[in-house]
N, C-alpha and C positions, 0 to 999 in steps of 0.2 A: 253902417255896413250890416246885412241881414244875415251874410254866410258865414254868422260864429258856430263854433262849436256845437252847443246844446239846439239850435236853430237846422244844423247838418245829421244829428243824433234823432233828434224829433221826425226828419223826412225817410233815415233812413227806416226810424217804426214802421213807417207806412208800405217801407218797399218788402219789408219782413211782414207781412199782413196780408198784403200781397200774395206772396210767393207763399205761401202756407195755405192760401186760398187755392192757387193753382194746384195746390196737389191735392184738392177736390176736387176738380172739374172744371169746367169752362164755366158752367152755370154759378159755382160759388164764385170764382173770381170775376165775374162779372158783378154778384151781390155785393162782393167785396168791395168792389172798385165805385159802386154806386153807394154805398154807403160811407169811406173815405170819403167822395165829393161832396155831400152832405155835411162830412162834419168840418170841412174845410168853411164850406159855406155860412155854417151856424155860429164858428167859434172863433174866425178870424176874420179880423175888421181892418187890418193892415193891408190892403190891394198888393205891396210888393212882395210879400208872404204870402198871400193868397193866392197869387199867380206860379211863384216857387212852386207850394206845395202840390196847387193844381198840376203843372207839369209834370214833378214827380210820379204823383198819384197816376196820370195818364201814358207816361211814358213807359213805367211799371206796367201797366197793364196790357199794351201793347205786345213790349217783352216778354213779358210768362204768356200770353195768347200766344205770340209764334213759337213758343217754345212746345207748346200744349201741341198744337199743328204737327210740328216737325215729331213730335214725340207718336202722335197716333195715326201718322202717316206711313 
């Protein structure tokens, strides 16, 4: 099973990475979000963890963009 503990703590880093990007602007959290997939890509060799993380990573970004939207609309 992939969804232990430290495996859920580790993703949630990323959505806190995230969101501290977005309260830079569009432009950091897009840096942000491009450099998460990167290190997704470099450092995990587990496809069903790599898939995880990728979602998170993107679904996060997603989220804080509409957020950013709705905020300077």
């Amino acid at each position: 099973m992939i969804l232990t503990i430290p495996v859920l703590l580790y993703q949630l880093l990323f959505v806190l990475v995230l969101f501290i990007a977005s309260r830079f602007g569009r432009t950091a959290l897009g840096i942000a979000a491009i450099v998460c997939l990167l290190w997704t890509l470099t450092h995990l060799f587990f496809l069903p963890l790599m898939l995880l993380q990728g979602a998170v990573i993107i679904g996060s970004y997603f989220w804080f963009r509409r957020r950013l939207r709705k905020k300077l609309a």
